[in-house]
C-alpha positions in Angstrom: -84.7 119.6 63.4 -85.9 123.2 63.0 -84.3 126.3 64.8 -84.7 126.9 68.4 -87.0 129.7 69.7 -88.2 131.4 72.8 -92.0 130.2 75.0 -92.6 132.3 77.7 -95.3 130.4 80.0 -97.4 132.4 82.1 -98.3 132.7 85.5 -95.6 130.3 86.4 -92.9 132.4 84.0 -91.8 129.6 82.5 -89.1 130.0 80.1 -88.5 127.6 78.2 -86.1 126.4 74.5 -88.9 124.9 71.7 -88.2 123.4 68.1 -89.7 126.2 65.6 -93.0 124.6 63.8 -93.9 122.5 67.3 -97.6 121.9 67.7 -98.1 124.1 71.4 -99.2 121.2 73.1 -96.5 119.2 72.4 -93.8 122.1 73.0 -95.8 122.3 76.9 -95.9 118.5 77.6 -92.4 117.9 76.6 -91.5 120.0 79.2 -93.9 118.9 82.0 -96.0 122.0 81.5 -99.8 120.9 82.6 -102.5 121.6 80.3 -106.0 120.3 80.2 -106.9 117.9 77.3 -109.6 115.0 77.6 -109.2 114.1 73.9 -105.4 113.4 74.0 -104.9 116.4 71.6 -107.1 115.9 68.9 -109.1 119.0 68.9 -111.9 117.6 70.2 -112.8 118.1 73.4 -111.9 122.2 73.3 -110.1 121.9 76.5 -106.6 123.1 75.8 -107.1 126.7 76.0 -104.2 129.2 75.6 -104.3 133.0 75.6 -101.5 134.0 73.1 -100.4 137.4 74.8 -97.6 138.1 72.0 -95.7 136.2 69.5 -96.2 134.2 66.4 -98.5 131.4 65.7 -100.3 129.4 62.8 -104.0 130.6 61.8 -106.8 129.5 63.2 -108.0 125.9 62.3 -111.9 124.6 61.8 -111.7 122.6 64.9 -111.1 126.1 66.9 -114.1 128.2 65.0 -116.4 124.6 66.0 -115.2 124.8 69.4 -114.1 128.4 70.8 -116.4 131.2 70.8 -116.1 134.3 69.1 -115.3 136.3 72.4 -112.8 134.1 72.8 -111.3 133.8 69.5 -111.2 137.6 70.1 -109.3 137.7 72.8 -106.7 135.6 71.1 -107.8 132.2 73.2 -106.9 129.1 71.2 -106.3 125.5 71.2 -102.9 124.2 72.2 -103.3 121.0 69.8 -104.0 123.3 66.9 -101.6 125.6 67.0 -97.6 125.5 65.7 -95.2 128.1 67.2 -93.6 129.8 64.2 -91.8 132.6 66.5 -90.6 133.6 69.6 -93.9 133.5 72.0 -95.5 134.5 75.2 -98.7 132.8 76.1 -101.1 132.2 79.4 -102.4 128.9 80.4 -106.2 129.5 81.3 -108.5 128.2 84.1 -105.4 126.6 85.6 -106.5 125.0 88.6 -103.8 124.2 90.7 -106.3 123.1 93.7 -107.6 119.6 93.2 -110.5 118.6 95.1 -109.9 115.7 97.3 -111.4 112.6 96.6 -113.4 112.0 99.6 -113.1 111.5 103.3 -111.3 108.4 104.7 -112.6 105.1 106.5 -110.8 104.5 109.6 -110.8 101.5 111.4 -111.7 100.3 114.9 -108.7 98.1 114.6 -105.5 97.7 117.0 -102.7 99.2 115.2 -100.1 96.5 114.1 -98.1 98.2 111.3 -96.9 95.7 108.5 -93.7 97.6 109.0 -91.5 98.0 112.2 -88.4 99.9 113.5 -85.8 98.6 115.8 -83.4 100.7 117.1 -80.5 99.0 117.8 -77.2 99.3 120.0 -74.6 96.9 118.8 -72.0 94.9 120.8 -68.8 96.6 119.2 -66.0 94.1 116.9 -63.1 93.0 118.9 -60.7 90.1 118.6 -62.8 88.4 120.5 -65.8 89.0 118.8 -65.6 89.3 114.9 -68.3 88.1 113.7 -69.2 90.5 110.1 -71.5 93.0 110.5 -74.3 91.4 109.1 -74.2 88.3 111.3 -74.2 90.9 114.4 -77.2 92.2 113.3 -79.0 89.3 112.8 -77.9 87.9 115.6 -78.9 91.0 118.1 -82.3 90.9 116.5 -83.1 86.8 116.7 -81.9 87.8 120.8 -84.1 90.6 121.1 -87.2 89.2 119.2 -86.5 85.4 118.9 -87.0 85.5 114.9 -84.7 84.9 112.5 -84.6 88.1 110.0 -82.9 88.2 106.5 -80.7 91.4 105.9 -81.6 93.2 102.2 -78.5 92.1 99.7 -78.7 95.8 98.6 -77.6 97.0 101.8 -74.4 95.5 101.8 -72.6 97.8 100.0 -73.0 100.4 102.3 -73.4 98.8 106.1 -70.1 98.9 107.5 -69.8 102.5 107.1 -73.2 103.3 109.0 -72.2 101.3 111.6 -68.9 103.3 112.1 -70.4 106.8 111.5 -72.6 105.9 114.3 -70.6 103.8 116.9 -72.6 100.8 115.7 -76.2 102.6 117.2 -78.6 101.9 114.5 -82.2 101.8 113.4 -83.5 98.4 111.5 -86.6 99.0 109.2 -88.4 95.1 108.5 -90.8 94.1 106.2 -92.0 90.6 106.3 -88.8 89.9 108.3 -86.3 91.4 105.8 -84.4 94.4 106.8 -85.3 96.6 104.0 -83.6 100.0 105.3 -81.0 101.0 108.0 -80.6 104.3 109.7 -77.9 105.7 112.0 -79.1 106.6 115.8 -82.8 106.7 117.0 -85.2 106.2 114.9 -87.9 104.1 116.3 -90.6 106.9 116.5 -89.6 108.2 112.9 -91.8 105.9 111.3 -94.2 107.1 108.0 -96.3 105.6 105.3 -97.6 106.6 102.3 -100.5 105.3 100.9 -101.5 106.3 97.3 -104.8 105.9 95.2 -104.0 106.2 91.5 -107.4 107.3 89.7 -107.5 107.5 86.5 -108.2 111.6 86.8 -107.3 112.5 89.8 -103.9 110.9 92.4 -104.4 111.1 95.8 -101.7 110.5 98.4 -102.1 110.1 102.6 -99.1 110.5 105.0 -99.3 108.2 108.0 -97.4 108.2 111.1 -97.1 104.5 112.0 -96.3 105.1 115.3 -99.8 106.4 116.1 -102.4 105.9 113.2 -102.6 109.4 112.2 -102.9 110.8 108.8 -100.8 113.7 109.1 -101.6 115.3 105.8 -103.2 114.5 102.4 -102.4 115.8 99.0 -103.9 115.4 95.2 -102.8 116.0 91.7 -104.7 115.3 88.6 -103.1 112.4 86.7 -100.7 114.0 84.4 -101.2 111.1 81.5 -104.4 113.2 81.4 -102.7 114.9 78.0 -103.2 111.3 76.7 -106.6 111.1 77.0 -109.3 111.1 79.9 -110.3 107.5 79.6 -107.9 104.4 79.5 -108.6 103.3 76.5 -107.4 106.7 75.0 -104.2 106.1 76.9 -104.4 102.4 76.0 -104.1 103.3 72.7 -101.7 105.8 72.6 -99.5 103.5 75.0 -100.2 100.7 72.4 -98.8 102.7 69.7 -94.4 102.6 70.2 -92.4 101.6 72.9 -91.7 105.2 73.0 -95.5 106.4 73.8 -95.4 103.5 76.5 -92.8 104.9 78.5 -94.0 108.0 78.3 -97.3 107.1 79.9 -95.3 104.8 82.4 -93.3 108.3 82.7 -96.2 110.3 83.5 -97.7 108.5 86.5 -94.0 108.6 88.1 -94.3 112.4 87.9 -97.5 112.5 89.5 -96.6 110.2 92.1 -93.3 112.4 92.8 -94.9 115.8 92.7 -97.4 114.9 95.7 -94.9 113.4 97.6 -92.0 116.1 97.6 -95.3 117.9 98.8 -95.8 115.6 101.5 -92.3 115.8 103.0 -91.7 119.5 102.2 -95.3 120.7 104.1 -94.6 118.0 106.5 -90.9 118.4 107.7 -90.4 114.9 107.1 -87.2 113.3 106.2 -87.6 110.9 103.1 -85.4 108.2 104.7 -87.8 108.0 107.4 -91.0 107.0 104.5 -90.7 103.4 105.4 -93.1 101.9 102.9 -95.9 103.1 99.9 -98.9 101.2 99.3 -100.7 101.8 96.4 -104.0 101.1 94.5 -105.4 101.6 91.2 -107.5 100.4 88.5 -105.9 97.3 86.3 -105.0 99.8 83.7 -103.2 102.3 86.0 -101.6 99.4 88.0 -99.9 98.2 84.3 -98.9 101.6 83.3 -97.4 102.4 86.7 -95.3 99.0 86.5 -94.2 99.7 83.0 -95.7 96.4 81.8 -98.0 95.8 78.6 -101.5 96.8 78.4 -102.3 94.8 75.2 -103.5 91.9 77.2 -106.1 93.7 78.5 -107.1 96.0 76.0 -109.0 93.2 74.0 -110.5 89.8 74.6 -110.2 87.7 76.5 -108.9 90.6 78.3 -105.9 88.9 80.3 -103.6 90.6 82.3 -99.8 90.4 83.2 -99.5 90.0 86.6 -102.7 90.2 89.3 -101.0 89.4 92.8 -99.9 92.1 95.0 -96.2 93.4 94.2 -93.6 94.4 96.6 -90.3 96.2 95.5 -87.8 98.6 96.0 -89.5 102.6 95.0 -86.2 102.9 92.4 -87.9 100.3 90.6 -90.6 103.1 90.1 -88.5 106.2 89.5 -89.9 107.4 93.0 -86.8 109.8 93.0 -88.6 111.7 96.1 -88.0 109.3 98.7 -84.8 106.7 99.5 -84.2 104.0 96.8 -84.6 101.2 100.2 -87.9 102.6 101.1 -90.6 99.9 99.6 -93.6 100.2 98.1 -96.7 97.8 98.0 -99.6 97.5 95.4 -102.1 95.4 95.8 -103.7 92.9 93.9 -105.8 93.2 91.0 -108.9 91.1 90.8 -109.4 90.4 87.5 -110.0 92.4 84.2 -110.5 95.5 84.7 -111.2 95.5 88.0 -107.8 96.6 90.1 -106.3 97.0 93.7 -108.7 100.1 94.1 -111.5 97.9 94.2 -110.1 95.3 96.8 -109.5 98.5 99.1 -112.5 99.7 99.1 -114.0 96.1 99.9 -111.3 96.1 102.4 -112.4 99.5 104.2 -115.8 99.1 103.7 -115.8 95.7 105.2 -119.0 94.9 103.2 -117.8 91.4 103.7 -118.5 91.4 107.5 -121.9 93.2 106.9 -125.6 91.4 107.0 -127.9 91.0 104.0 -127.5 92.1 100.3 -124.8 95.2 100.2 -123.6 96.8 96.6 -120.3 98.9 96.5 -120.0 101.3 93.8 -116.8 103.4 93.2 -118.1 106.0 90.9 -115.1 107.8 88.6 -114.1 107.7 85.5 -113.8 104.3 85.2 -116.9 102.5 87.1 -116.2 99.2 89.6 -119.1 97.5 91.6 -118.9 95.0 94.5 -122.2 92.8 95.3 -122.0 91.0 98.5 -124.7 88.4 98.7 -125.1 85.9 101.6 -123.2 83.4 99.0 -120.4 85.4 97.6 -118.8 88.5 96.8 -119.0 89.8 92.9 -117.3 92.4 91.0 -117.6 94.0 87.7 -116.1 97.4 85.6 -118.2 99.2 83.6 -116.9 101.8 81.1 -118.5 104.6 82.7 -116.2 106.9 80.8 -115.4 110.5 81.6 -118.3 112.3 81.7 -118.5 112.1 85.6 -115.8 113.8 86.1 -117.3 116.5 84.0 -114.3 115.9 81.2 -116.3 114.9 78.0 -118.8 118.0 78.3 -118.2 121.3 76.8 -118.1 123.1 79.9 -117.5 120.1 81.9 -114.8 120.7 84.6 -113.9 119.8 88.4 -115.7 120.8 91.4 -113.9 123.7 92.1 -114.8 127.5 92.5 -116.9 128.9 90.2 -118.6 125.4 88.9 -122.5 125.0 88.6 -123.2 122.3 90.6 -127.1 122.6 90.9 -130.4 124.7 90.4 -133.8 125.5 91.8 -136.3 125.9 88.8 -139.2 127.5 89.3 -141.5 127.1 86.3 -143.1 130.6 86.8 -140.1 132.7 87.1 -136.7 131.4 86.0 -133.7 128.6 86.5 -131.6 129.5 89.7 -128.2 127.9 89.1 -125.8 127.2 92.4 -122.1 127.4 92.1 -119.3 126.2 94.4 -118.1 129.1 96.5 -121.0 131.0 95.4 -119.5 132.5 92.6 -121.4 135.3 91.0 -120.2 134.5 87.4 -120.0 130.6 86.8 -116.7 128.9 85.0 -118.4 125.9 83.9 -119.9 122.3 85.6 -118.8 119.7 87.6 -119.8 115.9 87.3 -121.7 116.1 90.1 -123.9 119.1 88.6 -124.4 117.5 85.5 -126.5 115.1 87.1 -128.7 117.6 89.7 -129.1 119.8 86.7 -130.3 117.3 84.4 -132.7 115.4 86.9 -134.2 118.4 88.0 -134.4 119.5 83.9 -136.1 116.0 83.5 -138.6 116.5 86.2 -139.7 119.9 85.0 -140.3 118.2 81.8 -138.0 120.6 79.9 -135.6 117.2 79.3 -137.6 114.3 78.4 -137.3 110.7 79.8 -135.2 110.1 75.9 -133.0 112.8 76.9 -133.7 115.2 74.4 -134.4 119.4 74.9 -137.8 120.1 74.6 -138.4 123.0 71.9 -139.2 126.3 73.6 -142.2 126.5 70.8 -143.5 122.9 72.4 -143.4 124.0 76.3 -146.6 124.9 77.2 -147.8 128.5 79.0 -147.2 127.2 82.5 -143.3 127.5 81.3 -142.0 131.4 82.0 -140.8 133.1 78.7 -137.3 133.3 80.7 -136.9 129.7 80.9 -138.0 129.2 77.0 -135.7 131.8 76.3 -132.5 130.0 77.9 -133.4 127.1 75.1 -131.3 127.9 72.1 -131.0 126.1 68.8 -127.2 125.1 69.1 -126.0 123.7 65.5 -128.4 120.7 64.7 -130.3 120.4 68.2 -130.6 122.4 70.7 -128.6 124.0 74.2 -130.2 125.0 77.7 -127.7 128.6 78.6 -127.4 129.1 82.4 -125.2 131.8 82.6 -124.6 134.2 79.5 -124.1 137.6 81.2 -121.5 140.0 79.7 -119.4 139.8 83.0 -119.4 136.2 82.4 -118.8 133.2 80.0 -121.4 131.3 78.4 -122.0 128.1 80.3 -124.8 126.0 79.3 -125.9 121.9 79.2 -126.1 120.6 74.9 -127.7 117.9 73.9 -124.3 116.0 73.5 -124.1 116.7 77.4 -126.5 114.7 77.8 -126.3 111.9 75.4 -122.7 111.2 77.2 -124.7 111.7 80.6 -127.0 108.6 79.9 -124.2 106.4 78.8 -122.5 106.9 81.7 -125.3 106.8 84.1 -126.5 103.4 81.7 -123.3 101.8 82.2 -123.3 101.9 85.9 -127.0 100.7 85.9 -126.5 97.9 83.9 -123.9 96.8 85.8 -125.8 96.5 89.2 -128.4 95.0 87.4 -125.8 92.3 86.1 -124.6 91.6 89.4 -128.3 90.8 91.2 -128.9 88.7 88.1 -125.8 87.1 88.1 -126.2 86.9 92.5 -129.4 85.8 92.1 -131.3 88.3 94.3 -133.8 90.9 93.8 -133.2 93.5 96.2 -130.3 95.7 97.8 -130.8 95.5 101.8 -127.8 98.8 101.3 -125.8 101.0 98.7 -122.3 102.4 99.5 -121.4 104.9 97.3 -117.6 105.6 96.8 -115.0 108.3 95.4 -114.5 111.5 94.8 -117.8 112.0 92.4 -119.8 110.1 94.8 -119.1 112.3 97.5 -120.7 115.5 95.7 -124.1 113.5 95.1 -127.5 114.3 96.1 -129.1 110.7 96.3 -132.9 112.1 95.0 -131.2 113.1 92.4 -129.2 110.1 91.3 -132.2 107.6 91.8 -134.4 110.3 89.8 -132.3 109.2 86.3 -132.6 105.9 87.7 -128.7 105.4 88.0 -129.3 103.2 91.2 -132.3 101.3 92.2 -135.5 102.4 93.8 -134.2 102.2 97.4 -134.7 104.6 100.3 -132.7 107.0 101.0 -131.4 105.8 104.8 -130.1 102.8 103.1 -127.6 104.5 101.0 -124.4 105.6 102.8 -121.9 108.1 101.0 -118.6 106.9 102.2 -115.5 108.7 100.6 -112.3 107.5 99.3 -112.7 103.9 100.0 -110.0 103.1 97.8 -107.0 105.1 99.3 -108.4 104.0 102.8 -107.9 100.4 101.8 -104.2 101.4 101.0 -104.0 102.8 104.2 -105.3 100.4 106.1 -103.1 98.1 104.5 -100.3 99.8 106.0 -101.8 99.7 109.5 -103.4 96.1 110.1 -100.4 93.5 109.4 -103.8 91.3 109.6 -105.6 92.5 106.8 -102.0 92.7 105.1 -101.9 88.9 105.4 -105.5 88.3 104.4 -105.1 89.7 101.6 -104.3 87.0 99.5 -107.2 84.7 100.3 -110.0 87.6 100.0 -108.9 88.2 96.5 -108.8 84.6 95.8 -112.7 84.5 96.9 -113.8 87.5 94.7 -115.4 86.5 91.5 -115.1 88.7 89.1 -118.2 88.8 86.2 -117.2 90.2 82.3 -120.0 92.4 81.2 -119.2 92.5 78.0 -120.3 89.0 76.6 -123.5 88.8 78.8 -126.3 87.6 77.0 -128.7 90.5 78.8 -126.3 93.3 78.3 -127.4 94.8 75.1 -131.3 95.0 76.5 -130.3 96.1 80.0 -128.0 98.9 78.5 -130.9 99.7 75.8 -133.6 100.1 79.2 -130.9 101.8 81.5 -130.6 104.9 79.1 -133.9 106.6 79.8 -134.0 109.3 82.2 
């Protein structure tokens, strides 16, 4: 154990006890200090940036002088995974953004509201020689009079029951979940009634609070998934999971942070009382559904990719370390389909309801990792593709999220010059979103300055109808060659590399291939509509994505952007006790297609990667 020194963490002043020698990014995540890092801290992605403001540290490594500039090396910016702390130290986390973009608007439904929860406010008969039956039996009793059903009470309850009913002259609130009384309040609290539902993305948790009295979402909040310092993808965390029991409950860990961190917002914004959170439904990927139950992801990490539990699970939020709301409130997360293919995907079929809609419709929940939904007049079919991270802007240099100050397109005029658009308007551009990546690349493309291979034409090999300012944004970066968009001295270099766009048609590949797949594998040869879901598909311009051929040829009326469909499946969940119940037999008639052994895959990928 080495000697204990002093990290002073700025602008949240942060002061904090580290172990002298400790890489910087490990000293930060140990104590739940956010930093950026799509490469799980393996000086590769460049992402980690500190500003070292005073203090002691070890010398600059390769990795840094590959992937920092020389202003910033300057200005004493380096990597957090690079760096030991050999002395007391003051440092300044960069570029923190603290505002997450949402991850797109919410579906509502038409539906009649019939929460799967209810509250039943209750005034007991009081105990008297004449009348002693136990506590529990009253209650039970009062409600199979009231509602004629017979109810079970929660054994966990026990323990605790007779003194609510005394505190409170034996006036109570029941909360019941599938005819269990899962929680029970003193006095009135029938009109005290709130869900949460939660999508858990691989890069970004969102979380909705929903007064089940009257359908509203009160409020909705979002935190980047802190097992990002693992990696961006889940097969980085995968294998870091994979590694020690230790590394898996520290991913487990992770998510449980997130989770509580968006809900203490929730109540304290809101003025809600925990107690009154009646039930959590959540969604996520396979992956993300594994982590968060603290079960084993070796299953799926290999063929034939089998996982340890698919139905939906119901349970008491302790069981998840939920220490921001009551240890009786419940939470719900729905099934997974099969493979990779999770909950997040069932509720966006859910709130889409594709399945009630005529002809040939195709889902697609574009994020980090890719899911797809064909509905054919036959069946319904799913798939995952490893689109990986590059729509979320995380595996580029100056990839980031669509916040202020990101590129997120251009008007090129061939004549004059490349006009680049950022978010807010920003004068001096920070870097670019997912979203940009693709409007800058297919307009690039068009302009013939990126071919159809992907590569950056030479400035020498554009003809005279290309301005001299346009040839001069082409730079020879390392082996190939960079396009610079903003290099000004009031600004940092930003600007799209050849590696950009290599990870760019992969992505945009994988997604292709799978829709292709599914027709094959449906047996038709058209789409009659496209529904285009998340967070990244929210921020598209649909020219732009059929320009790099990432969906078919289809016009443009035909494709409907339509938000988080995910996190309104959770909350719909909460909502219709119908589509609660349904569940179970809509997930049974899914079929879920494995890409990875098809006999076309290799060609279809091969074809997909042309711009």
């Amino acid at each position: 154990m080495g000697e204990k020194i002093n990290l002073k963490v700025l602008p949240d002043n942060y002061n904090i006890k580290v172990e002298e020698g400790s890489k910087l990014i490990d000293a930060l995540n140990e104590n739940n200090i956010s930093v950026e890092s799509t490469c799980g801290g393996k000086g590769k992605c460049g992402k980690c940036k500190i500003k070292v403001l005073e203090g002691k540290i070890s010398n600059i490594t390769d990795n840094e002088k590959k992937l920092l500039s020389e202003k910033e090396i300057n200005e004493k910016i380096v990597l957090a995974c690079e760096r030991s702390i050999l002395g007391d130290i003051s440092i300044e986390i960069i570029d923190k953004n603290k505002d997450i973009v949402e991850k797109g608007k919410i579906i509502k439904s038409n539906k009649k509201i019939n929460t799967i929860v209810e509250k039943i406010y209750l005034e007991l008969p009081l105990p008297s020689l004449k009348d002693q039956r136990s506590d529990m039996k009253r209650i039970l009793d009062y409600l199979k009079t009231k509602n004629n059903r017979n109810y079970k009470l929660d054994i966990n309850l026990i323990g605790n029951l007779q003194e609510i009913l005394l505190e409170n002259d034996y006036k109570v609130t029941v909360t019941i979940l599938n005819d269990e009384i899962v929680k029970i309040q003193g006095n009135n609290h029938e009109n005290q009634n709130y869900g949460i539902a939660i999508d858990i993305g691989t890069t970004t948790v969102a979380a909705y609070l929903i007064n089940l009295v009257n359908g509203e979402i009160i409020d909705t909040k979002s935190n980047l998934n802190e097992q990002k310092k693992y990696g961006a993808d889940v097969i980085s965390r995968i294998n870091y999971s994979t590694e020690n029991k230790k590394n898996k409950e520290e991913v487990q860990n992770e998510i449980s942070i997130t989770i509580n961190k968006i809900i203490e917002k929730l109540i304290v914004y809101n003025k809600v009382d925990k107690e009154d959170i009646s039930i959590v439904s959540m969604v996520g990927n396979t992956t993300m559904s594994h982590f968060l139950m603290g079960a084993s992801v070796n299953g799926i990490a290999r063929a034939p990719f089998n996982s340890v539990f698919s139905d939906k699970v119901i349970g008491r939020v302790n069981l998840l370390n939920l220490h921001s709301l009551d240890e009786n409130t419940r939470f719900i997360l729905l099934p997974n389909i099969g493979g990779y293919v999770g909950s997040d995907t069932l509720g966006a079929i859910i709130s889409s309801d594709m399945k009630n809609m005529k002809g040939n419709i195709l889902l697609i929940d574009i994020g980090t990792n890719c899911e797809l939904a064909l509905k054919t007049n036959e069946e319904i079919l799913v798939c995952s593709t490893a689109a990986g991270p590059a729509f979320e802007g995380a595996n580029m240099k100056y990839g980031m999220r669509a916040s202020e100050g990101a590129i997120y397109s251009c008007e090129i005029d061939l004549e004059n010059d490349i006009n680049i658009k950022t978010i807010e308007n920003k004068e001096n551009p920070v870097g670019i979103c997912g979203s940009g990546y693709i409007n800058l690349i297919s307009h690039l493309v068009q302009k013939n300055i990126i071919l159809p291979q992907g590569r950056i034409v030479k400035p020498e090999k554009l003809g005279d109808y290309v301005s001299q300012k346009i040839k001069a944004r082409i730079n020879k970066e390392e082996k190939s060659y960079e396009i610079v968009l903003s290099n000004n001295k009031n600004s940092k270099k930003v600007s799209i590399v050849q590696e950009d766009i290599a990870n760019l048609q992969l992505a945009k590949a994988a997604v292709r291939t799978g829709i292709e797949l599914l027709m094959l594998e449906g047996q038709i040869e058209k789409l009659d509509k496209i529904l285009i879901a998340g967070a990244f598909g929210s921020n598209l311009d649909i020219n732009n994505i059929k320009k790099i051929k990432m969906i078919p040829n289809i016009e443009n009326e035909k494709v409907q952007i339509i938000g988080n469909a995910a996190g309104s499946g959770a909350i719909q969940i909460l909502l219709h006790k119908d589509t609660f119940d349904n569940m179970k037999e809509l997930t049974n008639n899914i079929k879920h297609v494995e890409l990875a052994n098809h006999k076309d895959f290799n060609k279809i990928f091969t074809d997909s990667l042309m711009l």
